[in-house]
C-alpha positions in Angstrom: 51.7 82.3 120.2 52.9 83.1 116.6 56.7 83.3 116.1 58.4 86.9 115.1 58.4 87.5 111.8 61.7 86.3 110.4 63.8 88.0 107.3 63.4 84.9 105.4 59.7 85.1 105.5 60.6 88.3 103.4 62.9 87.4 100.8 62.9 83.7 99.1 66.8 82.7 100.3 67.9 82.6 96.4 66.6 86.3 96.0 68.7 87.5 99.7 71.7 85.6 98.1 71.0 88.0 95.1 70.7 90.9 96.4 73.8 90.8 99.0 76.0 89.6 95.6 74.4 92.6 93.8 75.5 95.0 97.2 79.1 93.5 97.0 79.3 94.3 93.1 77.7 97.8 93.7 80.6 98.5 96.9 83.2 97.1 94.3 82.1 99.2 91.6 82.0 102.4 93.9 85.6 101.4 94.5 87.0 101.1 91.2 90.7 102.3 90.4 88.8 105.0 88.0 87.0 106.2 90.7 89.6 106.5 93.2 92.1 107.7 91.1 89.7 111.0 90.1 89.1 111.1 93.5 92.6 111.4 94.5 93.0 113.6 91.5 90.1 116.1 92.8 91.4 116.0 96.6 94.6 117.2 95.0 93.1 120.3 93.9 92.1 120.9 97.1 95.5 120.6 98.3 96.7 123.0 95.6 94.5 125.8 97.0 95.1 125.6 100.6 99.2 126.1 99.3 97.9 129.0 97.7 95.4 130.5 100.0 98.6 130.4 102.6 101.6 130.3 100.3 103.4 127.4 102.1 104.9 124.9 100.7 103.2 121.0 101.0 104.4 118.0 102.8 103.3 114.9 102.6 102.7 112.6 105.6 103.1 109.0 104.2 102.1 106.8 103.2 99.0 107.8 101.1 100.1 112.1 101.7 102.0 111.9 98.2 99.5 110.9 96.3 97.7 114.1 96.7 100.8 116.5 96.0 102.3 116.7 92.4 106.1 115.8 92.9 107.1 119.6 91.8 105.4 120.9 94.6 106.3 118.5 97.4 108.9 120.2 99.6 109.2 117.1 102.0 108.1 114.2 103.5 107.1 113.3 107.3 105.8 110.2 109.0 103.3 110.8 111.8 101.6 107.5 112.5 97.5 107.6 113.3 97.8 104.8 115.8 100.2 107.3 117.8 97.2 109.4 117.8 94.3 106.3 118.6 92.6 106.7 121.6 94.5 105.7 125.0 97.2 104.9 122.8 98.9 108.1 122.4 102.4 108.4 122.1 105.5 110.6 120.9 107.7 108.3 118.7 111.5 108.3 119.6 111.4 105.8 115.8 110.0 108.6 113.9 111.4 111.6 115.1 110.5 113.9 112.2 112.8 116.2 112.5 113.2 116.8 108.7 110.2 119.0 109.2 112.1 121.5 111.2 114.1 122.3 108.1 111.3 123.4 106.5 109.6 125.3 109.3 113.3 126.8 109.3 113.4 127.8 105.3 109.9 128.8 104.9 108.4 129.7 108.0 105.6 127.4 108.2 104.1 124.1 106.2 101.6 122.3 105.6 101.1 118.9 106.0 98.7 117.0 103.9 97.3 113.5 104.5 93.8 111.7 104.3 91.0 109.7 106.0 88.6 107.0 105.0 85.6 107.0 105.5 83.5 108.3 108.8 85.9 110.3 110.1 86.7 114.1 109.3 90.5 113.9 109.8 92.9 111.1 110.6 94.3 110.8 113.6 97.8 111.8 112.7 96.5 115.1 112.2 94.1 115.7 114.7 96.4 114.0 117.9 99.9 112.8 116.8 101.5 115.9 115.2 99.6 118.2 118.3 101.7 115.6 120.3 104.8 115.9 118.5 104.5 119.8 118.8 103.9 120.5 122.1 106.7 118.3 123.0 109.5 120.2 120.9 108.2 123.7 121.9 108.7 122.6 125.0 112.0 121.3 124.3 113.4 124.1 121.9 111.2 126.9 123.2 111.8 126.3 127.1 111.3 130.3 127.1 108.0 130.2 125.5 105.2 129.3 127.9 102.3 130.2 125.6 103.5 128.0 123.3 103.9 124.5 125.5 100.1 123.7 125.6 98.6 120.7 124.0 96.2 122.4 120.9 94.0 120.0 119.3 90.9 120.7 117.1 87.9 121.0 119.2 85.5 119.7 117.3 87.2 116.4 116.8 89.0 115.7 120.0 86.9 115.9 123.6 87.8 118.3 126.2 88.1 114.9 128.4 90.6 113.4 125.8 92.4 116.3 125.1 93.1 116.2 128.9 94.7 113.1 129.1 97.0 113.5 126.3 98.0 116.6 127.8 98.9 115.2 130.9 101.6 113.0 129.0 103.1 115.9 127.5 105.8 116.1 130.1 106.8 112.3 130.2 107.4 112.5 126.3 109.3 115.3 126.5 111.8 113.4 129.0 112.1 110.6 127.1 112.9 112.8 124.2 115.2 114.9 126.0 117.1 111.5 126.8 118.2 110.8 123.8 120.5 113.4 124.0 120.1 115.2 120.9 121.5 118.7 120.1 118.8 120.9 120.9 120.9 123.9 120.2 121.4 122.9 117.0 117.6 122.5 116.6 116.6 125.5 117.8 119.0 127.4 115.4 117.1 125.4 113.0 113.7 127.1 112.9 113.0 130.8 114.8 110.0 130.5 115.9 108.0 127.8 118.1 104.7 125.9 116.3 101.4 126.8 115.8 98.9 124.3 114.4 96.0 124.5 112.7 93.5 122.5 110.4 92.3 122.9 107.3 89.2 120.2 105.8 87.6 120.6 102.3 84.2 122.8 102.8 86.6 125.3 105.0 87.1 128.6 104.2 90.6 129.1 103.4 91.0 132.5 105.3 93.9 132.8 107.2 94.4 136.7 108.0 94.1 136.3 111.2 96.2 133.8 112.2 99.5 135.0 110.0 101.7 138.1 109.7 103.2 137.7 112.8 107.2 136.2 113.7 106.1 134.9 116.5 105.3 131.4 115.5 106.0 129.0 112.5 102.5 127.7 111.0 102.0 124.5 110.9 98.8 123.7 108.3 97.4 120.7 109.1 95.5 119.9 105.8 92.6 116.8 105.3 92.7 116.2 101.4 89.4 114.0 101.8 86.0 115.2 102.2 83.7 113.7 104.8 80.5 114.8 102.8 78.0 112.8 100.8 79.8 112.2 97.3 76.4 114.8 96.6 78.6 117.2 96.7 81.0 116.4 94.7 81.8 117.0 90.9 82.8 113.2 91.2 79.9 111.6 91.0 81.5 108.5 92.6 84.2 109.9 95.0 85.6 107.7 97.3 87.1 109.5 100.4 90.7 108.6 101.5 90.7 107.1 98.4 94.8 106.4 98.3 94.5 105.3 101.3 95.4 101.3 101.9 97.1 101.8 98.4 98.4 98.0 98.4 95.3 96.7 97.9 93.9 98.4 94.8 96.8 100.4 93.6 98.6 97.1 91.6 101.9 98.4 92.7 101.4 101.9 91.3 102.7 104.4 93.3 102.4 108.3 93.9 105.6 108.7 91.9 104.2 106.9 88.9 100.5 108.3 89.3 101.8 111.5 88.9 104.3 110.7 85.6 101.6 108.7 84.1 98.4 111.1 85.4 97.2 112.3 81.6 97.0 108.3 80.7 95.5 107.3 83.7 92.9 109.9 84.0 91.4 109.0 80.1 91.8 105.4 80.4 88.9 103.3 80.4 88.3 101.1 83.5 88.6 98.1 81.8 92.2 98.7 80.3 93.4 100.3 84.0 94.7 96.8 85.2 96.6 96.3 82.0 97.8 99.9 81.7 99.1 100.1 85.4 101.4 96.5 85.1 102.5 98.5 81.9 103.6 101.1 83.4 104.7 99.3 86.9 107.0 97.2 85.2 108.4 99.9 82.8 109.9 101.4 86.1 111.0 98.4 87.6 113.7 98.1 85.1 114.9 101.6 85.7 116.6 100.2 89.5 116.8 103.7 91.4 120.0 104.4 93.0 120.2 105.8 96.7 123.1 107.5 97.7 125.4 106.9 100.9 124.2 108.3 103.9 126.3 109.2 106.9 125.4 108.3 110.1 126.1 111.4 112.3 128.1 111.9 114.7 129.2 108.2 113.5 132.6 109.2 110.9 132.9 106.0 110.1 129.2 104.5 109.0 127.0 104.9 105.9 123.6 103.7 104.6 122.7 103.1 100.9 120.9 100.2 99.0 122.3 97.0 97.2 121.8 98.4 93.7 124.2 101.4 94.7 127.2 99.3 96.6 128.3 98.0 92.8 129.1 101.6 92.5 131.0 103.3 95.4 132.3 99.9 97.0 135.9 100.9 96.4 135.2 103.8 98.8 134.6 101.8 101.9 136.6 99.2 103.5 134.2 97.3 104.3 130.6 96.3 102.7 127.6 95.2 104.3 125.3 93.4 101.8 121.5 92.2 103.2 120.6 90.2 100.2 119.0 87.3 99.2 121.8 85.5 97.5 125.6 86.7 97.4 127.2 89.6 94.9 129.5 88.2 93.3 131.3 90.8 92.1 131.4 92.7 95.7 133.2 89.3 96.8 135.6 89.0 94.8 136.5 92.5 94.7 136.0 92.8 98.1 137.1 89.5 99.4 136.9 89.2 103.8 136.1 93.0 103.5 132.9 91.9 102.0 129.8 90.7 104.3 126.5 89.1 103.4 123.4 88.9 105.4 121.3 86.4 104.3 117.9 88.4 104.2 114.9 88.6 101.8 113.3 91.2 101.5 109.9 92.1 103.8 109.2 90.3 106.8 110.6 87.4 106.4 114.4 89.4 105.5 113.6 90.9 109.0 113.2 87.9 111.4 116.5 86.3 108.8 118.5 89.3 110.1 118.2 87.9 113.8 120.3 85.1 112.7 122.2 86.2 110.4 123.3 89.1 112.9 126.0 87.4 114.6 128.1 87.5 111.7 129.1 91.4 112.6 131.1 89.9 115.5 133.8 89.4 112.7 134.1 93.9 112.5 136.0 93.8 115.8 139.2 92.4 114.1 138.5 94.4 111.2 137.9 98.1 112.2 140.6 101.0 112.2 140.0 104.6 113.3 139.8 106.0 109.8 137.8 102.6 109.0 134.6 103.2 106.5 131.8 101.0 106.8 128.9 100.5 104.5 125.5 98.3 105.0 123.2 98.6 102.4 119.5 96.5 101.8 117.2 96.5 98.8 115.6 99.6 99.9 118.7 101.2 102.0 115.4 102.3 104.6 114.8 98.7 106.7 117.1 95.7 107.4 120.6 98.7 106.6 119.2 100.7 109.6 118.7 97.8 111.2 122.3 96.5 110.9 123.6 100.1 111.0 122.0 100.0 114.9 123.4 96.8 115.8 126.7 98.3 114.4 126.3 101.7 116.5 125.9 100.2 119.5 128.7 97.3 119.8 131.3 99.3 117.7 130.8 103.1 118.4 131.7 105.5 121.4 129.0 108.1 122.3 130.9 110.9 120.2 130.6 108.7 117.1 134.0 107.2 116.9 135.1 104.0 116.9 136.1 101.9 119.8 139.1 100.0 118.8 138.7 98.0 122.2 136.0 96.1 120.6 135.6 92.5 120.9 133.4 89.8 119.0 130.9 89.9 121.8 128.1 92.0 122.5 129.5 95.0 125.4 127.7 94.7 128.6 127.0 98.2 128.8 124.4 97.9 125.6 121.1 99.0 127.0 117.3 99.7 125.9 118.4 103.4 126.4 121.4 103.1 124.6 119.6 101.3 121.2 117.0 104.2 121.6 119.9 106.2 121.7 121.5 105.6 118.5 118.6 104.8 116.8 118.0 108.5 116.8 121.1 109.2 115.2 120.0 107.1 112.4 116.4 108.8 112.2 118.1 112.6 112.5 120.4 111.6 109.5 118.1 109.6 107.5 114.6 111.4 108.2 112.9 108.9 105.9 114.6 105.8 107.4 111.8 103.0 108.0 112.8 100.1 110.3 109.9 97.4 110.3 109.3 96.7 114.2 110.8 93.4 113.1 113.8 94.6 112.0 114.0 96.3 115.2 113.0 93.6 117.4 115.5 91.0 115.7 118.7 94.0 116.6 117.1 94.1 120.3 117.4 90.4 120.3 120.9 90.3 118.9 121.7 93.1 121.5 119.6 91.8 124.5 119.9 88.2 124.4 
């Protein structure tokens, strides 16, 4: 009996080796920084008309939401994860509370909320699952008087009826664990009038919206796909890539939203070949400009701020004490400082974040230092990672639950420190700094310190 027919009967081996090199180059070429840079630029357009068609003002989810939303138009920032939103994995995260969003509900009356997909899907997850989530949970919680408001909504023709009734089913178990943290709801609720109302907007819809506005009852919450699912057929991009800023880190060279939007004249002209060039150009022009971040207070804390190494130089003589995570030691802050003055040991990334479990211990020293009116500062390169991270471990050995200072410390960790406590004041951190970003290293090196 004759064998099957095999491929390599087909193609000679050199000529398969060929063509899968030529497929690779052809992928790669459809994936050029010229062709997802006018893709990004196109999607933004789209954007740009769905704030117009409802008059609300834009925020981006991060990371890749930025991109598509000219800085001068940006009225925030949120940061709903997909992988909240993946299938059997939902969740309502206690890290990323969002609440920043609220304030704009509160000024405008509504948002929208623009982020992106690769592709083969229609919308990310974030939209389509995690903020639903995240809204049925505070209407619930804010709007307790507001029934028609507490279901789970999702977009039909992305999320199952089967799905959408297991998500819904965890509604009431998130909204308990948010409701233990303890938060002010009253002050939240004086923060926006209304409760939430999503919907979802991809390119191809028809941005009418008359029947879903004029009325006080809600605050509108646009839910806004900048990419296009279609064929690139359709496009006046002849080679769009969908979710093009997507994955950023890989093709971007360390351009950012920021500096795609300063530089976007240069970059949209600029042949392919000079791109590379052009982008470490401009990369490392802003690189020496070193961006300052202001103290931020840690409420109901009086006593704790946040800011980043570059700024500490600056307001040090406001604090009594400094908390540096660096790689090597500041100098100046020491001498100026002297035993006021405390370095952490950390680089920066992952590697600063599993450092910080060691170098943790060295807070135990704050018990013999603190005062009532004591003011504390920890800052990081980026004042959003291993600071918040410190800031926790500092929350929960030296703070009472109304924010002050307990001057019964001691240089070992209280017994009373708990999983519930850390979640605790790790929401007083994410309500004061919305865009605080603790790796889940940095986090799990504080629950180690705190734990055991």
């Amino acid at each position: 009996m004759p064998r099957p027919l095999q491929e390599s009967d087909l193609i000679f081996a050199p000529a398969a080796s060929s063509l899968k090199t030529a497929l690779g180059e052809l992928k790669r070429s459809h994936l050029s920084i010229t062709n997802r840079l006018q893709s990004i630029k196109q999607d933004a357009e789209f954007v740009l008309q769905v704030s117009h068609a409802y008059d609300l003002p834009l925020v981006a989810n991060e990371r890749c939401g930025s991109w598509y939303i000219p800085p001068d138009r940006k009225a925030g920032s949120a940061y709903f994860k997909s992988t909240d939103g993946h299938f059997g994995e939902w969740a309502f995260s206690l890290r990323r509370l969002n609440l920043q969003v609220l304030d704009v509900l509160g000024q405008y009356g509504g948002c929208i909320i623009v982020d992106s997909t690769r592709r083969g899907k229609s919308m990310p997850d974030a939209l389509s699952k995690t903020i639903p989530i995240w809204i049925a949970v505070l209407n619930r919680l804010l709007f307790p008087q507001k029934p028609g408001y507490h279901g789970l909504r999702t977009p039909p023709d992305v999320v199952s009826l089967s799905e959408h009734a297991q998500i819904e089913s965890r509604i009431p178990e998130f909204v308990r664990s948010l409701r233990d943290l303890d938060l002010d709801v009253g002050k939240l609720r004086s923060t926006m009038a209304a409760p939430m109302l999503p919907v979802w907007i991809t390119p191809g819809c028809a941005l009418n919206h008359s029947s879903i506005t004029g009325t006080p009852d809600h605050s509108l919450v646009v839910l806004a796909t900048a990419s296009n699912c279609m064929s690139g057929e359709s496009h006046s991009v002849s080679n769009y890539v969908q979710g093009a800023a997507d994955d950023s880190e890989s093709w971007a060279l360390g351009l950012g939203p920021a500096l795609f939007w300063a530089n976007n004249a240069l970059l949209m002209t600029a042949p392919e070949s000079e791109l590379p060039a052009l982008i470490e150009e401009i990369v490392a022009e802003s690189v020496k400009v070193t961006s300052l971040r202001l103290p931020t207070q840690v409420k109901p804390a009086d006593s704790l701020w946040i800011a980043n190494n570059a700024m500490a130089e600056t307001v040090y003589a406001d604090f009594d004490i400094v908390i540096c995570c660096s790689v090597t030691v500041n100098t100046m802050l020491m001498t100026a400082l002297q035993s006021s003055y405390v370095h952490l040991a950390c680089s920066n990334g992952k590697n600063g974040s599993r450092q910080l479990r060691t170098e943790l211990p060295k807070l135990r020293i704050l018990a013999s230092k603190i005062s009532q009116s004591s003011r504390i500062l920890v800052t990081c390169e980026t004042g959003k990672d291993l600071a918040v991270g410190v800031a926790l471990a500092i929350l929960c050995t030296l703070n009472s639950s109304d924010g002050r200072l307990r001057l019964d410390s001691t240089d070992e960790v209280p017994d009373f420190v708990s999983k519930t406590l850390i979640k605790h004041r790790l929401s007083w951190i994410m309500v004061s700094m919305p865009d605080a970003a603790p790796s889940r290293a940095t986090l799990q090196s504080v629950n180690a310190y705190l734990m055991g």
